[in-house]
C-alpha positions as CSV (number, residue, x, y, z in Angstrom):
1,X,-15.4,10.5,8.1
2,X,-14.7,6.6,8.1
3,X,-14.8,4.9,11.1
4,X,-12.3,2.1,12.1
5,X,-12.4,-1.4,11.4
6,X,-11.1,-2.0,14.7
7,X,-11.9,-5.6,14.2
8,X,-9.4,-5.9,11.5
9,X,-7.1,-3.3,13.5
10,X,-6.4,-5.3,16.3
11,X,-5.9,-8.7,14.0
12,X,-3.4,-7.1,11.6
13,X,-1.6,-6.1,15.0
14,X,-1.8,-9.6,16.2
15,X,-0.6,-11.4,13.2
16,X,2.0,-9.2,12.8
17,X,3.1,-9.7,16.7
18,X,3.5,-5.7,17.0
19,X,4.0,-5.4,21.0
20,X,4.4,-8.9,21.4
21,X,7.8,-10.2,19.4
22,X,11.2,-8.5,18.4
23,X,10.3,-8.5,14.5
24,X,7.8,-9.2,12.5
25,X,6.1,-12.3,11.7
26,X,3.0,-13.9,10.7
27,X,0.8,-15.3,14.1
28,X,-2.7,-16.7,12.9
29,X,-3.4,-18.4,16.4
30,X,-3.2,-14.5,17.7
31,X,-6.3,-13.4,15.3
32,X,-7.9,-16.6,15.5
33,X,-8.0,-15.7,19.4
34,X,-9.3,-12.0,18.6
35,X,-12.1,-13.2,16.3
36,X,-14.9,-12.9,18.4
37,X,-17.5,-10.8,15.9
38,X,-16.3,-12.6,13.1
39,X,-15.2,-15.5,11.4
40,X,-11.5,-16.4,12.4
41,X,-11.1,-17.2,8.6
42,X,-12.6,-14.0,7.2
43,X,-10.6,-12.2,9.8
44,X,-7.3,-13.9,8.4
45,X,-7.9,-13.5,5.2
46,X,-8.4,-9.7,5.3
47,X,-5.3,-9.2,7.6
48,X,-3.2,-11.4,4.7
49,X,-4.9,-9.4,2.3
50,X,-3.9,-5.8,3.2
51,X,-0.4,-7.0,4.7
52,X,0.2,-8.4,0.8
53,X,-1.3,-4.6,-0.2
54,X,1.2,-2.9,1.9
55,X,4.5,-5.1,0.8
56,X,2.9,-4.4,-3.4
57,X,3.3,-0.9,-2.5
58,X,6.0,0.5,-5.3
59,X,8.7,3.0,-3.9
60,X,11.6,4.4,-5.7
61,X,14.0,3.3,-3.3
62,X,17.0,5.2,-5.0
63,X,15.2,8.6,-3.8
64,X,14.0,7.5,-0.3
65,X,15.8,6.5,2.8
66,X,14.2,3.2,4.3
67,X,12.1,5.0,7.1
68,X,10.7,7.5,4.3
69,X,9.6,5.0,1.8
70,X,8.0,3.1,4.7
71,X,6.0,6.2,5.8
72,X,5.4,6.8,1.6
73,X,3.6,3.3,1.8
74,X,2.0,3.4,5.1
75,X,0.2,7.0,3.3
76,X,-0.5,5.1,0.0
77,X,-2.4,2.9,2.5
78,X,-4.0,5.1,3.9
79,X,-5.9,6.4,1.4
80,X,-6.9,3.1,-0.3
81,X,-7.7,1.8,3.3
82,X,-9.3,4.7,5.4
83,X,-10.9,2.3,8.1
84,X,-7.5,0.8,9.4
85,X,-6.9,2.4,12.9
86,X,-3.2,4.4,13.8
87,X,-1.9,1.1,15.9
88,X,-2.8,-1.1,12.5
89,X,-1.0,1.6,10.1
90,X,2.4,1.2,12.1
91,X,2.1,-2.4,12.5
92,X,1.9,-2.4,8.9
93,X,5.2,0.4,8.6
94,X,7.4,-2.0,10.9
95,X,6.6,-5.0,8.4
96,X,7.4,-3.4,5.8
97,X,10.7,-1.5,6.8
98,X,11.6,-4.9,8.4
99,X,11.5,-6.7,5.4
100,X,13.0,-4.4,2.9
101,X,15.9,-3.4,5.1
């Protein structure tokens, strides 16, 4: 079983600005405010780094509707990232259906 990153949870949430703004967008004062255990750069640069994983995700869009190709990539995700937490995953579903909608 892998336990969550919940470090890296909560900033992908925060840069996102899931709970906190109408769409998504990219807030690096939020995480830089969260990075208490770690190093408000490291901390960006692996919440960049799996939000540019998620939007690489390839889905055959002429077979999927735009909610199931998000849920396709948030489970491709999944298993290359087991330690991202639930509130992370969706986070990461919103950003993505947002921007290819």
């Amino acid at each position: 079983m892998t336990v969550e990153d919940r470090d890296l949870t909560r900033a992908i949430v925060a840069y996102l600005g899931k709970g906190r703004s109408p769409f998504p967008r990219t807030d690096e004062d939020a995480v830089r405010a969260l990075a208490v255990g770690e190093d408000a750069a490291v901390l960006l640069t692996r919440g960049r780094a799996v939000t540019d994983e998620m939007m690489s995700i390839k889905i055959d869009w002429a077979t999927k509707t735009l909610s199931e190709g998000g849920r396709e990539a948030q489970e491709v995700l999944v298993a290359r990232r087991p330690e991202l937490g639930q509130d992370a995953l969706e986070a990461l579903y919103w950003m993505f259906t947002y921007k290819w909608r």
